[in-house]
N, C-alpha and C positions, 0 to 999 in steps of 0.2 A: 394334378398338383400334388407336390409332397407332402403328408403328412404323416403325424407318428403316430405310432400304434396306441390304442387307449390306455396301453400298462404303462404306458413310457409315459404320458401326459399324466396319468395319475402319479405315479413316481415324483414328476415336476412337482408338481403341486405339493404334494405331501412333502417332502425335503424341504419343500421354502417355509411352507407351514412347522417344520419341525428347527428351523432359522438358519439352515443352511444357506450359504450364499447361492450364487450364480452358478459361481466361477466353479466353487467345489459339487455343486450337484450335475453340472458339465462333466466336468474329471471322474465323477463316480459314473456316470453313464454314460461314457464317451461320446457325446454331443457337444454343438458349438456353443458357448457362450449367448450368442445371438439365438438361438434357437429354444433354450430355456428362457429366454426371454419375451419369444414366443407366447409360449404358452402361459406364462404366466398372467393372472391378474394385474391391469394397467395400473390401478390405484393398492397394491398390495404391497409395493415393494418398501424396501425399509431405507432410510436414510445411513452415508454412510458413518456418518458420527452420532449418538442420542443428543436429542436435544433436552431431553427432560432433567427439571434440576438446575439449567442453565439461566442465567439471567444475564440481558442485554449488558453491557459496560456501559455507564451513564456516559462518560468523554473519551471515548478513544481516541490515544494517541497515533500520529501518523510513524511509518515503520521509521521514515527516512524525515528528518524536517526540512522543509519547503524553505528556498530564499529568500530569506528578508525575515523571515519568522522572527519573536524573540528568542525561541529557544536557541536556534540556527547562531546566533552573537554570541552566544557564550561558549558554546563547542568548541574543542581545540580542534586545529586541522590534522589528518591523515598522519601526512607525509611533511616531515619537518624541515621547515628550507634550511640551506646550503649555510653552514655559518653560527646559528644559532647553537647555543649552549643547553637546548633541551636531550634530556636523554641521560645515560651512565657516564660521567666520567670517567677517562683511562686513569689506570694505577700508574703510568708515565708518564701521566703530563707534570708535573714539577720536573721533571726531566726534557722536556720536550726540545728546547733552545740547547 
């Protein structure tokens, strides 16, 4: 079975301990991403955003609002039908006829 040398696993460990990522203690030792990963401690690794300091949003809003919603009624559409007077007037329309 492959394994790495005991300076290489030490090396891992110490870099992650020192808050190197993965990906760059890979690139400094020429190993796979997967294989630092390896060695690593299961429960060590770090999230990729901090959570600390954060606090839940009591109501979040949804990205897109859902059909039927009320917010959804009040929203103007996209794409403006065919006709309709929304938007810049031309500097030729008194000219138009």
């Amino acid at each position: 079975m492959n394994e790495l040398k005991v300076h290489l696993q030490q090396a891992i460990v110490g870099l992650h301990q020192q808050g190197w990522s993965k990906r760059r203690i890979a690139r400094e030792l020429g190993l796979d991403r997967g294989t630092v990963g390896k060695y690593l401690p299961a429960g060590d690794s770090k999230p990729a955003i901090p959570l600390t300091g954060s606090e839940p949003i009591p109501d979040p809003k949804p990205a897109i609002s859902l059909t039927g919603s009320p917010e959804g009624a009040e929203a103007k559409p996209a794409i403006v039908p065919t006709g309709s007077p929304a938007g810049r007037q031309s500097l030729c329309e008194p000219w138009r006829e």
